[in-house]
Structure formats: C-alpha cells, structure tokens
N, C-alpha and C positions, 0 to 999 in steps of 0.2 A: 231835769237832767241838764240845759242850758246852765240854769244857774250855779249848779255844780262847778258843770267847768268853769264857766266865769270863775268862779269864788278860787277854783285851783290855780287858774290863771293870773288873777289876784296877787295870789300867794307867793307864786311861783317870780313872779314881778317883782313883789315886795321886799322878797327876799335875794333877790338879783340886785337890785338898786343898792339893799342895804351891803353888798358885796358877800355875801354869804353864800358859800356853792356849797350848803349843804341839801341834800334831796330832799323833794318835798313829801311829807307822809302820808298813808294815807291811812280810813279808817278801817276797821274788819271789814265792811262790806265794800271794799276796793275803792271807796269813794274821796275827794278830799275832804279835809275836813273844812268846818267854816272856820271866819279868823276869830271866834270864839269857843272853839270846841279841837281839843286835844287828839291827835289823833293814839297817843298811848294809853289805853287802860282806859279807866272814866273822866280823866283830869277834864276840869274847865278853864285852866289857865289860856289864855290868847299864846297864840304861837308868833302874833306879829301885833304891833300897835295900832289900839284901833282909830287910830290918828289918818285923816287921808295919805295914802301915798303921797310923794312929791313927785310932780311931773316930769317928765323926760328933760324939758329946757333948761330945769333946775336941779341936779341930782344935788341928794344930800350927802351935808357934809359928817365923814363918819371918823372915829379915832382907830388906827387901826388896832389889832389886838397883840399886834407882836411889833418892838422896834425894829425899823425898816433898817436893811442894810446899807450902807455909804456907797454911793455910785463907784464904780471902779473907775478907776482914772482910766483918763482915757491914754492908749499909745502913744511913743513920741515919733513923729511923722520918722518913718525912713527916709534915709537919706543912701544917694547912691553915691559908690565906689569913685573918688575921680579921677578920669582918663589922664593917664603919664604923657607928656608931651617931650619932653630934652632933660638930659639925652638918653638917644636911642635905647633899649636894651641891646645889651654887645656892643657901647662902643668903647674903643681904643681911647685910652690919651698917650701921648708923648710928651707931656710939657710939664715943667715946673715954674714954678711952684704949682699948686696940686690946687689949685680955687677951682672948682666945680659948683654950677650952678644947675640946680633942678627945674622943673617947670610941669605946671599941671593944670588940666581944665577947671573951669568955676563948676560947683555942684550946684546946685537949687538949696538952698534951705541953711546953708554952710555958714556960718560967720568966721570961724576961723579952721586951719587944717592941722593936723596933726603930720608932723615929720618923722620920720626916721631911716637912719641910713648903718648898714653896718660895714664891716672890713672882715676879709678873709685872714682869719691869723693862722700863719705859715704851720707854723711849728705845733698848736694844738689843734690844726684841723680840723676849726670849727667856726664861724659868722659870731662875730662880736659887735656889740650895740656899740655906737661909737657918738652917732650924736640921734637926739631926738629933742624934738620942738615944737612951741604951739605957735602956727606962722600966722598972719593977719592975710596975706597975700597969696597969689600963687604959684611963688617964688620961691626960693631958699637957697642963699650961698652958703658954699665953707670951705675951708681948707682942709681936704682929705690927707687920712694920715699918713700913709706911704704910698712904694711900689709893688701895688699887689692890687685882688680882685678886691671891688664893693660892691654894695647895689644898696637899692632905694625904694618906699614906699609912701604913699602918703591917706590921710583919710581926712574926711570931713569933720565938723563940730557944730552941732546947732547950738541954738541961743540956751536950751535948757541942760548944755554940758554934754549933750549925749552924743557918744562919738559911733558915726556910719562906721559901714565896712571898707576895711582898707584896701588898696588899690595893690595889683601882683605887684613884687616886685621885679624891676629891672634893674638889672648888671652892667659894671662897667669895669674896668681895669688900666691901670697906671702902670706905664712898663718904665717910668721914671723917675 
C-alpha cells in the first residue's frame, strides 16, 4: 500500500513539474498505476519517462505546447488634470488690446500641455475653438479675438504622446 502511494505520488509529481494538470489515473482497482503499467485497458506503455525526475532546484526545461501569447502592454501612467491658476474663472477685462495670458500647475509626468481656448460667437450661439496648442511651459499668451465671453482649458502630455485629462474650463469675458 505504501509503495502505491509513493508510486502515485511519483506520478502525480512528475507530471506537475512536467506542467501537465492533467489527473492522474487510476487502475480498475482504484489503485495508481506504476510508471510502467497504463492505467487504460491492458496498455504497457509508461504514462511518464522512466528517466529520474528532476529535482525541485532544477525544474525542467519544457517546450510549451501552445504559442504563448505577447504580454499586454503595459498602461501608460495617468496623468492628472492640471490645476488652472490665472485668470480667475469669471474674470472681467476692460483693456485693449486683448493679450491674455493663462497659467497653470506642473503635472507629474507632463512634458508638454495641451492648450485650448474658445470664444463665445454672438450670432450663432455657440463656443468656437479659436486657438489650440502644444505649450512646452505653463504658460500661454495670445491675443483674444474680440469683445465677448471666452474661456480656457488645458491638459498634460507625457513623453509617450499620451494626453491626460483636461482641466474644466474657466471663463473670462472682454467688455472691450
């Protein structure tokens, strides 16, 4: 009986190392089989090589039976939103010319930021892209197009193109 299980144990080993999670069989009379005696029908074929195991230290080396699939690339880090600094959302200008400059936190990971600013057009009542930009800084001057509302957004870019999420925007308006 001992040696039985051994010999299952064996098996069951042999067939773990070899990566094989198929179960191990057994014979009619519930027993396993030895690693030269089949446990289907009367086959004498070896179910395992009667080669020693390889030990635990050194597992061997096996081909697998199917080609392995290409690791999935890994995500590209997120990057967060960055914080709007000037000016204000809701503020006022009264001045001309129209040079407005934006300003906005450093992100982590950000090499360059993504700009954009639209304008309120009157007449079709609707927010028009008016300038948009890829800034090195975080910074961005322009000269706004008229007397009316705009506002502003910006978002990050890391090194491998991938642009975060952009930052709300905030409004400002030109009464001149």
């Amino acid at each position: 009986m001992a040696s039985s299980v051994r010999s299952a144990v064996a098996i069951a080993c042999a067939l773990l190392i070899a990566g094989c999670n198929q179960p191990v069989p057994t014979t009619a009379g519930g027993t396993s089989p030895t690693p030269t005696q089949s446990a289907y029908a009367s086959e004498t074929a070896p179910l395992v090589s009667e080669t020693p195991a390889a030990t635990p230290t050194s597992p061997p080396t096996s081909t697998p039976t199917s080609a392995a699939s290409p690791p999935s690339p890994m995500p590209a880090p997120t990057l967060a939103a960055p914080v709007l600094i000037s000016p204000p959302d809701g503020t006022v200008f009264g001045k001309f010319p129209r040079i407005t400059t934006c300003q906005w936190s450093a992100v982590v990971g950000a090499i360059k930021y993504q700009f954009q600013a639209e304008f309120w057009e009157l007449n079709q009542k609707q927010w028009v892209k008016r300038y948009s930009a890829d800034v090195p800084a975080t910074t961005y001057t322009f000269d706004f197009v008229g007397k009316q509302p705009g506002r502003w957004r910006v978002a990050g870019v890391d090194g491998g193109g991938h642009v975060g999420p952009f930052s709300g925007w905030w409004g400002f308006v030109y009464t001149v």
